[in-house]
KOLRO-766350 format. One line per 3 residues: number of its first residue (from 1); for each residue z, y, x of N, C-alpha, C. Coordinates in nm, 3 decimals, m for minus. Layout:
<atoms>
NUM> Z Y X Z Y X Z Y X; ...
</atoms>
This chain:
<atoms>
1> 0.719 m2.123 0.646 0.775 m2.058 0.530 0.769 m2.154 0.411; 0.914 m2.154 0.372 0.896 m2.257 0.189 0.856 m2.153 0.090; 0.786 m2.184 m0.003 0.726 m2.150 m0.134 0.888 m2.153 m0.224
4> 0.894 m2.069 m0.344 0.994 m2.092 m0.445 0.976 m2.002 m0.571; 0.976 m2.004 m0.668 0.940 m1.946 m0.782 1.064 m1.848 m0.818; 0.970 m1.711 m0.864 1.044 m1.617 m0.903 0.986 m1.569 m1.044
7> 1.059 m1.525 m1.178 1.049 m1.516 m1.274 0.987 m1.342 m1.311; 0.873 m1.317 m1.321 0.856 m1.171 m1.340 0.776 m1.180 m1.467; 0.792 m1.058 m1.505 0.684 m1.007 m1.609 0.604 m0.870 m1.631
10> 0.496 m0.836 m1.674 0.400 m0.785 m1.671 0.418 m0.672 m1.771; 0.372 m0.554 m1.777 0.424 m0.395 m1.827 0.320 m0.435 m1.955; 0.205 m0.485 m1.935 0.072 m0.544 m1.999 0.075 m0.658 m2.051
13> 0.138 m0.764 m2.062 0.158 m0.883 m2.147 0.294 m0.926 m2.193; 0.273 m0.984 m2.285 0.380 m1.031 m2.367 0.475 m1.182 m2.307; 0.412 m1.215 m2.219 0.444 m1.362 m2.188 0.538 m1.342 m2.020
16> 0.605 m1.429 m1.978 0.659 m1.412 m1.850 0.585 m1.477 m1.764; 0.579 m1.508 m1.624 0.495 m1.517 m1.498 0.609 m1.608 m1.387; 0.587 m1.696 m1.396 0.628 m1.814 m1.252 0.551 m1.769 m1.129
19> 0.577 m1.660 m1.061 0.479 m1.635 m0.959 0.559 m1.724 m0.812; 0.493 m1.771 m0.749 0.529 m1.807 m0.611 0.533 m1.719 m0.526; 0.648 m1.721 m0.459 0.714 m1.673 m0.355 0.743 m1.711 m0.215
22> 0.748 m1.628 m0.102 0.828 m1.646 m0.032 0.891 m1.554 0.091; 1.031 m1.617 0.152 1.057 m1.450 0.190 0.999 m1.442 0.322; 1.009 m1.264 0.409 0.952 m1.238 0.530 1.033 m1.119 0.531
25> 1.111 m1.124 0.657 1.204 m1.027 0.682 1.275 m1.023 0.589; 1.313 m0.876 0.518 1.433 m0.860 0.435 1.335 m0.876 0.256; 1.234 m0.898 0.211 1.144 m0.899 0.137 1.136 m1.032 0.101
28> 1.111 m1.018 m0.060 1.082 m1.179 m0.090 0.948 m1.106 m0.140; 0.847 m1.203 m0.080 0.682 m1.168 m0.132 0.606 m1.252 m0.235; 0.573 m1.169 m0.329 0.525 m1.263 m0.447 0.407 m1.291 m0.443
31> 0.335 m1.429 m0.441 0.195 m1.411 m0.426 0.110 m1.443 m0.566; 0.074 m1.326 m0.595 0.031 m1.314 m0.746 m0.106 m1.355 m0.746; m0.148 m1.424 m0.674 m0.276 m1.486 m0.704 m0.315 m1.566 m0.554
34> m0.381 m1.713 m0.552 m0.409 m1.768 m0.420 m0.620 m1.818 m0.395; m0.622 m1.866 m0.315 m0.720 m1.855 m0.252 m0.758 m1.955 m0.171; m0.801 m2.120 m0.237 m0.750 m2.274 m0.212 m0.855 m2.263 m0.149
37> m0.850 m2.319 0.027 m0.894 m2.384 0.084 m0.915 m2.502 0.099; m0.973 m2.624 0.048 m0.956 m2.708 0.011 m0.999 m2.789 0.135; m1.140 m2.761 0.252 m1.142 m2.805 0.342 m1.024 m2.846 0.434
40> m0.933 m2.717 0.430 m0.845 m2.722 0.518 m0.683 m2.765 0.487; m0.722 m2.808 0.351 m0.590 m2.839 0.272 m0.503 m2.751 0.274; m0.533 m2.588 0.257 m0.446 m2.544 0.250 m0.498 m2.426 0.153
43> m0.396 m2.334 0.100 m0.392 m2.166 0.047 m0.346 m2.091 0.160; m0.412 m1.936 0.062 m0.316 m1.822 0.087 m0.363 m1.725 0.026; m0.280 m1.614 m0.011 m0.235 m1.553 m0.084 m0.378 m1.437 m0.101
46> m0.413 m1.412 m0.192 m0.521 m1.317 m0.239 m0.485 m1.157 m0.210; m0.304 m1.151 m0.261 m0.232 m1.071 m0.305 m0.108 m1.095 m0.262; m0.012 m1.004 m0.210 0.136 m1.012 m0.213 0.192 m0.909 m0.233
49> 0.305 m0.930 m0.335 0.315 m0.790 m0.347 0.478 m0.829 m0.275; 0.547 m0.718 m0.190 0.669 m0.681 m0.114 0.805 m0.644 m0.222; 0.894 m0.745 m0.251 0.989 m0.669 m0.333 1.139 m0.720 m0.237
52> 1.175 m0.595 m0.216 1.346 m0.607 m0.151 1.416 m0.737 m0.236; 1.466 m0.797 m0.147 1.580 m0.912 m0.208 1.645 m0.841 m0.280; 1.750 m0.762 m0.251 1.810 m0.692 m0.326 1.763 m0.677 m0.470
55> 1.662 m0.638 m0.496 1.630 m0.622 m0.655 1.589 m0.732 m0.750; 1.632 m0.890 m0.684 1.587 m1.003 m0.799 1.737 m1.018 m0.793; 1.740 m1.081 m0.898 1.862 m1.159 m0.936 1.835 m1.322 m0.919
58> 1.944 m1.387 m0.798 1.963 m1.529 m0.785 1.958 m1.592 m0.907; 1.931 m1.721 m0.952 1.933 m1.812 m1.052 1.983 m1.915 m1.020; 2.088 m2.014 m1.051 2.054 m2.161 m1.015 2.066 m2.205 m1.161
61> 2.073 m2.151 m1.263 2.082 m2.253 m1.374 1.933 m2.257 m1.445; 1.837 m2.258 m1.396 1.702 m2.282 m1.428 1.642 m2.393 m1.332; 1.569 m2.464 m1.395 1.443 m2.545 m1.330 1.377 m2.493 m1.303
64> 1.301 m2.409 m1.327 1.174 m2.339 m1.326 1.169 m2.249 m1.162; 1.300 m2.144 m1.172 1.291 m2.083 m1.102 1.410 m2.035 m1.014; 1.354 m2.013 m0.867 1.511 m1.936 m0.829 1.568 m1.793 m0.855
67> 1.444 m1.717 m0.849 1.538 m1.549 m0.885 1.452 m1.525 m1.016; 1.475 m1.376 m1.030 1.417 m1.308 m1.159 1.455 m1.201 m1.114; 1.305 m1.107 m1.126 1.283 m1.007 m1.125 1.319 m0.934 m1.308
70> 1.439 m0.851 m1.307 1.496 m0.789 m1.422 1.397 m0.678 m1.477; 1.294 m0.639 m1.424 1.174 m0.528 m1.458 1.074 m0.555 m1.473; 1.024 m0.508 m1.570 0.815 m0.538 m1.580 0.765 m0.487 m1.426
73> 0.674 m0.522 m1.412 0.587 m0.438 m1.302 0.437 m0.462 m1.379; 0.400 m0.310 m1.289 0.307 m0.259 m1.384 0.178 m0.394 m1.388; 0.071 m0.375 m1.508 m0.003 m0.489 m1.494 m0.113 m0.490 m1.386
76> m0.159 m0.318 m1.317 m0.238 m0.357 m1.251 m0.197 m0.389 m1.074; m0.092 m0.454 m1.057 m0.081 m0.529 m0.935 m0.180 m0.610 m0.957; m0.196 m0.674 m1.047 m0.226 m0.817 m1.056 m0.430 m0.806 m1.034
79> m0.441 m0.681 m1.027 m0.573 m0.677 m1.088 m0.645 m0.541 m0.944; m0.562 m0.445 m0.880 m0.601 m0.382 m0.831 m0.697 m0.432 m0.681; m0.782 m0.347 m0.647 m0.930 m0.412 m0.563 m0.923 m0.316 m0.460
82> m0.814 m0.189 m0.477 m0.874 m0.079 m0.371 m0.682 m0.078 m0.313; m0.661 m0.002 m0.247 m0.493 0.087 m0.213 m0.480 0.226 m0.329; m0.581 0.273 m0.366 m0.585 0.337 m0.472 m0.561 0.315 m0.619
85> m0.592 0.174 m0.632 m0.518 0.137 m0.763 m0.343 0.099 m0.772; m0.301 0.084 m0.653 m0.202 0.050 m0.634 m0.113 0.161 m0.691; 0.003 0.095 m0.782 0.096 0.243 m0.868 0.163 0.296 m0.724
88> 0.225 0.401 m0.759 0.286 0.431 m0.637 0.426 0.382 m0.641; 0.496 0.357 m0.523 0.624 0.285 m0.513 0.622 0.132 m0.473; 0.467 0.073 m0.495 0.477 m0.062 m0.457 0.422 m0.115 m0.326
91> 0.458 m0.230 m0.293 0.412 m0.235 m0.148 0.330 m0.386 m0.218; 0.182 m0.349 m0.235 0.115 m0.443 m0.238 m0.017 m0.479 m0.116; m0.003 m0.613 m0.056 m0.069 m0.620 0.121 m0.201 m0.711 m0.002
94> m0.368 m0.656 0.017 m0.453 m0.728 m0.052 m0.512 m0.842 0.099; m0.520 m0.926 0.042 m0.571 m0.991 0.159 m0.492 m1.046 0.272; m0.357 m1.066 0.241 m0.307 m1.054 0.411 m0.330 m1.223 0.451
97> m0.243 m1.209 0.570 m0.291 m1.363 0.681 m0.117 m1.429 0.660; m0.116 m1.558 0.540 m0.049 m1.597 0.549 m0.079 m1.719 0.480; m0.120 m1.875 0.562 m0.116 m2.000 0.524 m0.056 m2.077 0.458
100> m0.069 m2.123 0.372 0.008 m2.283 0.313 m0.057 m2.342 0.323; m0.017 m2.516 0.359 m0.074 m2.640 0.300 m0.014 m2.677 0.181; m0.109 m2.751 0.146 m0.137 m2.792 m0.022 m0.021 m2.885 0.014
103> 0.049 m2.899 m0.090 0.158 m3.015 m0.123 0.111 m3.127 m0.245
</atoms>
């Protein structure tokens, strides 16, 4: 799987978010926080949260990034510890099993 940056922002801050991405099945998965293995030269994802392709908008006239997410999402994705904090409607996987090597 390639990594690629998607443009979101937070219901809770004022600033926008370069989160890394990448897709699985029909889902581009944002990984809102990582978890550097450094022995093994590699990451993975703390957090992913599941958002339908369908709902970013493509970019190519940015450097930064390829899509953009057009909606805040709420701030505690970024922060929730249980399936209970999770708002309802989102598909956030805590912990899941998915590798990168470090580039």
């Amino acid at each position: 799987m390639e990594l690629f940056k998607v443009c979101v922002a937070f219901d809770d801050a004022d600033d926008i978010y370069l989160s890394d991405a990448f897709e699985h099945q029909d889902d581009i998965c944002l990984a809102l926080r990582w978890i550097h293995e450094p022995a093994h030269d590699s990451k993975r994802p703390e957090r992913v949260l599941r958002v339908p392709k369908a709902q970013l908008q493509s970019t190519d006239d940015s450097l930064h990034y390829e899509y953009l997410l057009p909606r805040a999402l709420p701030g505690q994705l970024r922060t929730a510890r249980h399936s209970a904090e999770i708002p309802h409607g989102y598909a956030l996987e805590l912990s899941p099993n998915y590798t990168f090597t470090l580039q």
